[in-house]
N, C-alpha and C positions, 0 to 999 in steps of 0.2 A: 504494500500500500504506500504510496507516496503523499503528501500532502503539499501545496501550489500555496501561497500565504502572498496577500500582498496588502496594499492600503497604508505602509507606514509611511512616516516622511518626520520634516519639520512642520512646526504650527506654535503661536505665540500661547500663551498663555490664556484661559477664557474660550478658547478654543476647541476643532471636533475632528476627530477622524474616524475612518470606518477600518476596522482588519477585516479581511475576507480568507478564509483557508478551504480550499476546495481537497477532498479525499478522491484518489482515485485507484486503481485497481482491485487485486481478487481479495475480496470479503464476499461474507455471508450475509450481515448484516453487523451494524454500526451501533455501538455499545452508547459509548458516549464520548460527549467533543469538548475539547475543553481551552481553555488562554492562560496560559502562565508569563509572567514576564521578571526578569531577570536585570536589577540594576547592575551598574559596577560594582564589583565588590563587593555585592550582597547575594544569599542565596536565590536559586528559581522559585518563585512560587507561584499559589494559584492565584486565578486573577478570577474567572468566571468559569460556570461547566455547566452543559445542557444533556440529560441521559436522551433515549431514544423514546422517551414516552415523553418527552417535552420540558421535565422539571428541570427547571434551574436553579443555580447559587451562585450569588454574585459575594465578593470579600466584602471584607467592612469599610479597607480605605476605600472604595470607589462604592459602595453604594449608594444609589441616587445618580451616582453620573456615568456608569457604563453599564449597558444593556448586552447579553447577550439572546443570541436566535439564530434562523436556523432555517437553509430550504432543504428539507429531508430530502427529497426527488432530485436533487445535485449536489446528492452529500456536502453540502457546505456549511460552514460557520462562520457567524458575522458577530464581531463586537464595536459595537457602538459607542463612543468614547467622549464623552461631553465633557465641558467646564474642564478641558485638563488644567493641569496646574505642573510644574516645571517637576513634581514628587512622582509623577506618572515617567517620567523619563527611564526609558529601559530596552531591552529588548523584548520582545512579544515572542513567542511561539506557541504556536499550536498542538494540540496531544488529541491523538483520536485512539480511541481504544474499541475494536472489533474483534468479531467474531469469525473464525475462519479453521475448523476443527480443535477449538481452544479460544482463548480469548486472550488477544498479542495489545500490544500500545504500539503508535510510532510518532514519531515527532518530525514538525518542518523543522525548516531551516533559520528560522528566525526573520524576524524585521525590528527595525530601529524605529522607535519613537521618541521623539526628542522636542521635549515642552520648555520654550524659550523666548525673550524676545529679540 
């Protein structure tokens, strides 16, 4: 399974961006999708995660300001990232976890977000 990740960039502060991570190859079906982001120097963690029945959880720094969801029909995940603020600065990656005679994880490759003026 590969995972396609894009939408990062620069953006000032107060500011929105979208991640997009598209899954594609051999699965069975798609467990759950999830965003981690990774500052300098600090561990990866979770950011937001959608299972395959729709539930989500979003962290505590960004609740209220990023939305995660979801087009099931092209296995993709979108996070929605409002009101960033310069603490969101990190890399973003993707983690999709399916089913494929067992249940594997795989991760993109990362994108940079970068909250600044």
């Amino acid at each position: 399974v590969q995972l396609a990740e894009s939408g990062g960039g620069l953006v000032q502060p107060g500011g929105s961006l979208r991640l997009s991570c598209e899954a594609s190859g051999r699965f069975s079906r798609i467990h759950e999708m999830s965003w981690y982001r990774q500052a300098s120097g600090e561990q990866r963690a979770l950011v937001a995660d959608i299972t395959s029945g729709g539930g989500t959880y979003v962290s505590d720094p960004v609740q209220g300001r990023f939305t995660i969801s979801r087009d099931a029909a092209k296995n993709t995940v979108f996070l929605q990232m409002n009101n960033l603020v310069p603490e969101d600065t990190a890399v973003y990656y993707c983690n999709v976890k399916y089913r494929l005679n067992g249940l594997y994880e795989t991760w993109g490759q990362g994108t940079q977000v970068t909250v600044s003026l």
